[in-house]
BALOBA-1460 file (C-alpha; in Angstrom, 3 decimals):
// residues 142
<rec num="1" residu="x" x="107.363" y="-47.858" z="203.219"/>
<rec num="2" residu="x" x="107.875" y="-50.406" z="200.718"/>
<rec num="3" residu="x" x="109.794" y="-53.599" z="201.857"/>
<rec num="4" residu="x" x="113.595" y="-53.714" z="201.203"/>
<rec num="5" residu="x" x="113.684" y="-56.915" z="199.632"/>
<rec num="6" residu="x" x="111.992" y="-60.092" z="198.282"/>
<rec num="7" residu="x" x="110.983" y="-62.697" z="200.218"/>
<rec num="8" residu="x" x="113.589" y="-64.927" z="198.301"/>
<rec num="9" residu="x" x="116.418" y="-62.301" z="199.772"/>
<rec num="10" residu="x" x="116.612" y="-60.125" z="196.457"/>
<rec num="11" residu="x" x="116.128" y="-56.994" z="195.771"/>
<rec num="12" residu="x" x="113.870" y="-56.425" z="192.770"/>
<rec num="13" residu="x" x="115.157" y="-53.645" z="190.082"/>
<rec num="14" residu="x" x="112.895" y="-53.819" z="187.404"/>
<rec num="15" residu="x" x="110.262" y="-56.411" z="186.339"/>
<rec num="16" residu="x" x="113.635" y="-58.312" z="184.766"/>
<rec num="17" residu="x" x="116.339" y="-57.979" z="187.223"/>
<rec num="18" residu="x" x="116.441" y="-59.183" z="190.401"/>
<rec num="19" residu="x" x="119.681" y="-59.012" z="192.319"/>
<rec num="20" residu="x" x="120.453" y="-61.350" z="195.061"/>
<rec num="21" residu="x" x="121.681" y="-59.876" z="198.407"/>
<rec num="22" residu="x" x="124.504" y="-61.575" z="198.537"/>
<rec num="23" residu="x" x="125.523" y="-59.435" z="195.511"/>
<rec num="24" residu="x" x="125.876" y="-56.444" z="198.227"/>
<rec num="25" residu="x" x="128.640" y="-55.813" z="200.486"/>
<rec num="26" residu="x" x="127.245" y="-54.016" z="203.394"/>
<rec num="27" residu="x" x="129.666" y="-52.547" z="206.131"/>
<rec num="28" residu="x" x="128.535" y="-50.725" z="208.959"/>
<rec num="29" residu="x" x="130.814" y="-48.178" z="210.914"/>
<rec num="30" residu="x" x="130.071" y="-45.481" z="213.563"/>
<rec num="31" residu="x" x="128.422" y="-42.791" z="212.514"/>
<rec num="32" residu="x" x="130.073" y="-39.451" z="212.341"/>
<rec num="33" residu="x" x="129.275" y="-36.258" z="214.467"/>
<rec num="34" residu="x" x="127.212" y="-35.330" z="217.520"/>
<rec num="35" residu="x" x="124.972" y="-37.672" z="219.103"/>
<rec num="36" residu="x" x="127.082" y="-38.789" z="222.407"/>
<rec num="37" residu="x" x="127.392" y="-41.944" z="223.753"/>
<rec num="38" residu="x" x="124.623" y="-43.900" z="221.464"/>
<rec num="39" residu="x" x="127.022" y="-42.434" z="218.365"/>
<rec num="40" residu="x" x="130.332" y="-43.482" z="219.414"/>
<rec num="41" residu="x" x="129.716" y="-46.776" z="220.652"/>
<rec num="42" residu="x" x="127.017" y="-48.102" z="217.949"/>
<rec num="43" residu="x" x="128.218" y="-48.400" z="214.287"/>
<rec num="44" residu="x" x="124.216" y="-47.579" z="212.516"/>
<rec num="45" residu="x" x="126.521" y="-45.987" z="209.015"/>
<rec num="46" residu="x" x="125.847" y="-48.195" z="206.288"/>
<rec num="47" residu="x" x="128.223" y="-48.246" z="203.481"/>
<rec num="48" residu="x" x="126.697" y="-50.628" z="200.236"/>
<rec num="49" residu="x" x="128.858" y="-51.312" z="197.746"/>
<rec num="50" residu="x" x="128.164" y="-53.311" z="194.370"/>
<rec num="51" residu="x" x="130.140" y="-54.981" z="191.525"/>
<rec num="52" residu="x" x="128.536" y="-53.421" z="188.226"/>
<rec num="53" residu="x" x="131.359" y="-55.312" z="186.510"/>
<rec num="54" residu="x" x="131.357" y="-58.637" z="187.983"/>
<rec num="55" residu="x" x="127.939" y="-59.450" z="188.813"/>
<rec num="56" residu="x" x="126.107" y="-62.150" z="187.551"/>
<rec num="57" residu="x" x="122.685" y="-61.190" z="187.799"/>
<rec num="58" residu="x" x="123.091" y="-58.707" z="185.187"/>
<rec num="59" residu="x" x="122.435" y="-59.109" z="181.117"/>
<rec num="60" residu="x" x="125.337" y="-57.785" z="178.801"/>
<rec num="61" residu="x" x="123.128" y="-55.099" z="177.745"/>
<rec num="62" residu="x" x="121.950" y="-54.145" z="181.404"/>
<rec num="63" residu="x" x="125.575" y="-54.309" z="182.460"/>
<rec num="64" residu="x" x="126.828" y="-52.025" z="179.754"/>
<rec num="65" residu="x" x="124.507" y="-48.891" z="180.759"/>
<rec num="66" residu="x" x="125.135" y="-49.478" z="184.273"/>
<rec num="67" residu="x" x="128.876" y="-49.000" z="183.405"/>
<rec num="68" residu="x" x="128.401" y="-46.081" z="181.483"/>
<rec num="69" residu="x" x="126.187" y="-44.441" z="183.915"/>
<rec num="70" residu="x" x="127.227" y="-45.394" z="187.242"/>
<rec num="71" residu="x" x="130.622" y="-46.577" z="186.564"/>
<rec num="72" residu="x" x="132.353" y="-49.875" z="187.807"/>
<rec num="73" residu="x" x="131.097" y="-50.069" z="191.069"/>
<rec num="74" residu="x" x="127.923" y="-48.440" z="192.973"/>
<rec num="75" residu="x" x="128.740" y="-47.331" z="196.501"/>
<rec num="76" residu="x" x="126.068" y="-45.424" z="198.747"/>
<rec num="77" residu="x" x="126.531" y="-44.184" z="201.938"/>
<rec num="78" residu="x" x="123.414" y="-43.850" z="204.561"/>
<rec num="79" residu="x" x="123.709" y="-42.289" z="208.129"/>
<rec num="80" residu="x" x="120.596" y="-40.758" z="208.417"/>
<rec num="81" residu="x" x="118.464" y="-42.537" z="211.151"/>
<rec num="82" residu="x" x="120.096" y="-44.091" z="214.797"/>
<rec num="83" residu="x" x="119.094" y="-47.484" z="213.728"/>
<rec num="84" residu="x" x="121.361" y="-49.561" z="211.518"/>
<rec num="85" residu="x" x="117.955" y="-51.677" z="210.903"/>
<rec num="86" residu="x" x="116.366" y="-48.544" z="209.036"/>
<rec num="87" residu="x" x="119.664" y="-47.515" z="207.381"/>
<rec num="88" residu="x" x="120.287" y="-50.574" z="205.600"/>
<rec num="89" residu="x" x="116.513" y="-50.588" z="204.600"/>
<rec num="90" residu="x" x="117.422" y="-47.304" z="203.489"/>
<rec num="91" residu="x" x="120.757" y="-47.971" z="201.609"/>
<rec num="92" residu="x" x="118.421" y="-50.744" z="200.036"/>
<rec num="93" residu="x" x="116.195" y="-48.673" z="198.653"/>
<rec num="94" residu="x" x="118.600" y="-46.071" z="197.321"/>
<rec num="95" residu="x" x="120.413" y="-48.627" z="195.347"/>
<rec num="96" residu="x" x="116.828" y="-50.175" z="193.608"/>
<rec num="97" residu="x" x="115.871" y="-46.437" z="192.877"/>
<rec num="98" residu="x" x="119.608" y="-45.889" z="191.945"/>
<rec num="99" residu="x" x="119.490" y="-48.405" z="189.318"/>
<rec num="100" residu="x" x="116.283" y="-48.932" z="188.082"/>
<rec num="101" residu="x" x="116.459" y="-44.833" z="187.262"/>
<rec num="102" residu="x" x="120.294" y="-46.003" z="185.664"/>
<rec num="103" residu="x" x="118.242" y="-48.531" z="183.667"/>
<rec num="104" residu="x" x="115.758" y="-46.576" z="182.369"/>
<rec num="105" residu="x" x="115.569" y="-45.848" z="178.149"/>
<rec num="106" residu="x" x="113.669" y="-43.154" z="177.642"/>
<rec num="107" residu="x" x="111.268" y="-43.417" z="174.991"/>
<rec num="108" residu="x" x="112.396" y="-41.738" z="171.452"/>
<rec num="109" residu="x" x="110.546" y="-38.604" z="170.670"/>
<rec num="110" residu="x" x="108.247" y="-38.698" z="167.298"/>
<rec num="111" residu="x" x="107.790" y="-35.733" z="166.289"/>
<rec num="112" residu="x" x="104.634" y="-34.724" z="165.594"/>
<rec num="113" residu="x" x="102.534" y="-31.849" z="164.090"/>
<rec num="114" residu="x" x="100.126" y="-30.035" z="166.086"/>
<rec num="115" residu="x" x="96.572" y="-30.849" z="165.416"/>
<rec num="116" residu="x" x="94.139" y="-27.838" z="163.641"/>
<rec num="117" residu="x" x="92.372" y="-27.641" z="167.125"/>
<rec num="118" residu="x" x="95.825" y="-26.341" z="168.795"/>
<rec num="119" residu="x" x="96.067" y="-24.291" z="166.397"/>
<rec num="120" residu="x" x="93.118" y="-23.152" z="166.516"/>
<rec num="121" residu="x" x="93.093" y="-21.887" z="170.334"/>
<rec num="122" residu="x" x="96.686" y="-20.865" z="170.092"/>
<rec num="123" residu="x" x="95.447" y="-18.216" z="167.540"/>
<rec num="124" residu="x" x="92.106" y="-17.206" z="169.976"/>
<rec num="125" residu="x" x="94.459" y="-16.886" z="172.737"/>
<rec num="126" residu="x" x="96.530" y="-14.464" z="171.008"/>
<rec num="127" residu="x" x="93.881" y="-12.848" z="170.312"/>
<rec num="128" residu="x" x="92.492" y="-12.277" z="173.076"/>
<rec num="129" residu="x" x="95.703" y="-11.659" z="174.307"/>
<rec num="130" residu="x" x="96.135" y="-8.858" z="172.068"/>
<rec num="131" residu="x" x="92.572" y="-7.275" z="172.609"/>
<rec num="132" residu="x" x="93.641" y="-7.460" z="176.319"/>
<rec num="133" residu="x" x="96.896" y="-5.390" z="176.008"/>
<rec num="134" residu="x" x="94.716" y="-2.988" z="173.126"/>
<rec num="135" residu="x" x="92.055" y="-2.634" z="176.362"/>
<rec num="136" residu="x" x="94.888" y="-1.230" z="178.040"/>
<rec num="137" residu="x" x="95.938" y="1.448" z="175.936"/>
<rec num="138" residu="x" x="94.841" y="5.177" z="176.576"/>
<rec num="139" residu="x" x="91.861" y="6.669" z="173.301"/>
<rec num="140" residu="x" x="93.572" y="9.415" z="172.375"/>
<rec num="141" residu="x" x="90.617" y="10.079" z="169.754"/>
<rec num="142" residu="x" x="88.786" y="12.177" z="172.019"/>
């Protein structure tokens, strides 16, 4: 498992953005559903919640795709272990993967022509292909 955070308490994005975990709200609440005594009385569901608008880590052109693709605020909600500890490492490492995949620019496609070697076994497969399915096929010539 890969550590939840910096040792400067931020949570690295990308290679350029680092966000600061005081840029987080975290609030923790009991978790829903069966689990008895430990569930009612222990509040391990982690709800994270961050200002895409108003946060000043982010660069105007960082901040605009994060508002187009995850809107004005990023909430995430994690209640899958008994241990707040681990959820909130968890809810930590949703939101990096959350953003740095809401960050990412694909790369623009060149297109290209394919080279005379493709070519060049496209044609023998279909060929063989073809000698295959003519392999197949009943002689009625006798």
């Amino acid at each position: 498992m890969r550590a939840a955070t910096d040792d400067d308490g931020k949570v690295r994005i990308t290679a350029s953005l680092s966000i600061p975990l005081s840029e987080l709200q975290l609030r923790f609440t009991p978790s829903g559903g069966p689990g008895g005594q430990h569930a009612n009385k222990v509040n391990t569901r982690v709800e994270l919640r961050f200002d895409v608008r108003g946060s000043p880590s982010l660069g105007p052109r960082q901040r605009a795709r994060l508002l187009e693709r995850v809107g004005p605020e990023l909430r995430l909600v994690v209640d899958d272990e008994r241990s707040q500890l681990r959820n909130r490492q968890l809810a930590v490492d949703r939101f990096r993967d959350r953003l740095a995949a809401a960050l990412h620019v694909e790369k623009t496609r060149r297109p290209t022509r394919p080279s005379r070697g493709a070519k060049e076994r496209r044609l023998a497969d279909k060929r063989q292909h073809s000698e295959r399915k003519q392999n197949r096929r009943p002689d009625f010539d006798e």
